[in-house]
C-alpha positions in Angstrom: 29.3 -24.9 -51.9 30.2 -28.4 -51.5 28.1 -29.6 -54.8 29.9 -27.3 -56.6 33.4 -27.7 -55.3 32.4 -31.8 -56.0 31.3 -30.9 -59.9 34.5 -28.7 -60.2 37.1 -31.1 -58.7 35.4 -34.0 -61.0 35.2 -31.9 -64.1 39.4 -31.0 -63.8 40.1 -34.6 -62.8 38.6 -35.7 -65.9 40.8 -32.9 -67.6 43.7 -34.9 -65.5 43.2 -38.4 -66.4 42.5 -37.3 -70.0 46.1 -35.6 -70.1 49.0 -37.9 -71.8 51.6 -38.3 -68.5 54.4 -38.1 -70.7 52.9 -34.0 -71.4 52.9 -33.4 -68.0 56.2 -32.8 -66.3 57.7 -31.0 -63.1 60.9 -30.5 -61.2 61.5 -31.9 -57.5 60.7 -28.5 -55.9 57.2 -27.7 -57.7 55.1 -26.3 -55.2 51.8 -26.1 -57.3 50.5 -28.9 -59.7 51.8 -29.2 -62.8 48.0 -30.1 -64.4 45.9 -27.3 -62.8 47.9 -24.7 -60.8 46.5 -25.4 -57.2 48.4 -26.1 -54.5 48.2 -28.8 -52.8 45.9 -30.5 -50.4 48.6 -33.3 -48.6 51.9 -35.0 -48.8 51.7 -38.7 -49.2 54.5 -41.0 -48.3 54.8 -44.0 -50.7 55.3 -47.4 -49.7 57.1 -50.0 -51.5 60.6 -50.9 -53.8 60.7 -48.3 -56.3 58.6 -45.6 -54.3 59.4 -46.2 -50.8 59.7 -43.5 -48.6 59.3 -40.8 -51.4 56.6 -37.8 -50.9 54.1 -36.6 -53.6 52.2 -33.8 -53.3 48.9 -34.3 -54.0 46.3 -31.7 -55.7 43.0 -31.2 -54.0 41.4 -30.0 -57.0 42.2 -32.2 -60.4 43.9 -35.1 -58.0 47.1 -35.4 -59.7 50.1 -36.3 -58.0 53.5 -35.4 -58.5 57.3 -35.4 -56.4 58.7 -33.3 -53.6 61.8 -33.5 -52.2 61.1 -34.3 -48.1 63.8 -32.5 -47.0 62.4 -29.1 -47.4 59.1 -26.8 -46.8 56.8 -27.1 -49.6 56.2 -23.3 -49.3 59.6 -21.7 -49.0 61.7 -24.6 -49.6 63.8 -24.4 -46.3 65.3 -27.2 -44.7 65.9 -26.7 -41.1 62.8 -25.7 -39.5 60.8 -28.4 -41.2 59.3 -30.8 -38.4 56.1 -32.7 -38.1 53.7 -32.2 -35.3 50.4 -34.8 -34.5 47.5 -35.0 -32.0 47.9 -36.7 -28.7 45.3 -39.3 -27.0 44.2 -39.4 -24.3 46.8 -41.7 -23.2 49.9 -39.2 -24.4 50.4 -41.4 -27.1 49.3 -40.2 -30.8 45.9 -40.5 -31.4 46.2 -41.6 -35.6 49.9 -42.1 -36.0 48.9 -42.3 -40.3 48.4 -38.5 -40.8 50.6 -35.8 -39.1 51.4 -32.4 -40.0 54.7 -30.8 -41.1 55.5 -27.7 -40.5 57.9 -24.8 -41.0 58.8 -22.4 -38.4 61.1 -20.0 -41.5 57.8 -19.1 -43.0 55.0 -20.6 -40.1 53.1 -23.0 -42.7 52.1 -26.7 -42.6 50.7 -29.5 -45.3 49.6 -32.5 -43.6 51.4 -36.0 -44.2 50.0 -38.7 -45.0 51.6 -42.2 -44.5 50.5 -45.1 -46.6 52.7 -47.1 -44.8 50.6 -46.7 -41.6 47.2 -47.3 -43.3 47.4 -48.1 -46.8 43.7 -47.0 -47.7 44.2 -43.3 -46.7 42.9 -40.6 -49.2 44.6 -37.1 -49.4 41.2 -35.0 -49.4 38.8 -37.2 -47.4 41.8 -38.1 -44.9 42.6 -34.3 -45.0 39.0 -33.5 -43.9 38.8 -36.4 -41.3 41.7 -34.6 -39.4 40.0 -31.3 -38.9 41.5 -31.2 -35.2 44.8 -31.3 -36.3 44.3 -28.1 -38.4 42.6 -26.7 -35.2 45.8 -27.5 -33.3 48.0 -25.4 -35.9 45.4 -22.7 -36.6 46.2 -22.0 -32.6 49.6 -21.8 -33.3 49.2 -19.3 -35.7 50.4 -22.0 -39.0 48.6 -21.3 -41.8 47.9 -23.8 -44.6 49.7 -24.0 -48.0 47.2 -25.8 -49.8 43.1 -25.2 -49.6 41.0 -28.5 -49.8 38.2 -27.3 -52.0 35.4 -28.9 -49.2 36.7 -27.0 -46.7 36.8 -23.1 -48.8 33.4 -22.2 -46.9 34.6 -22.5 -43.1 38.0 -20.9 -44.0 
């Protein structure tokens, strides 16, 4: 399942990178890329002047990006249950203060956050799989994931 999910994610990026940008547009609340469909596998906040502090959704399967509002759920677009939830150390403290979670309590759903402001080399899929314990954390809680990182299809 992996090899596969690996030859279908590189065959639509391809598709992706192939694409004129200018062809490929979406509004501020798309919850499902604009190139393939899927939903995605993370939020990334960007650093820097013109991008600074803005979230883009990011596509497990054809790695496109594209803008979301952060004020709201990426699933039902409500704004006041939205809040972000992480893993503790040891210590109390939180153990990788560059990915957390955001959740929803309106419709019980999460997409994990990714800040490049915290580590600047994070990548939505790999970095998505890397914090397996944090979708533990929320699978106890009963949230359930909007988006499906195609590595992990088999154990869900």
């Amino acid at each position: 399942a992996p090899f596969l999910a690996a030859a279908f994610q590189t065959a639509w990026t391809r598709h992706a990178a192939a694409l004129d940008p200018a062809s490929v547009t979406t509004h501020a609340t798309a919850t499902a890329c604009p190139v393939c469909g899927g939903a995605p596998v993370a939020g990334v906040l960007q650093v820097g002047m013109e991008s600074g502090g803005l979230r883009y959704l990011h596509c497990g399967i054809c790695h496109t990006a594209w803008h979301h509002v952060r004020s709201s759920c990426v699933a039902c677009g409500d704004g006041k249950d939205v809040s972000q939830r992480f893993v503790e150390g040891a210590d109390g403290r939180e153990a990788n203060n560059a990915v957390r979670a955001e959740t929803c309590d309106a419709c019980h759903s999460y997409l994990k956050l990714l800040f490049l402001d915290k580590a600047p080399d994070l990548d939505p899929v790999a970095d998505d799989l890397a914090t397996l314990a944090l979708d533990l954390l929320l699978g106890e809680e009963e949230y359930r994931r909007i988006g499906v990182n195609p590595f992990l299809a088999v154990a869900e």
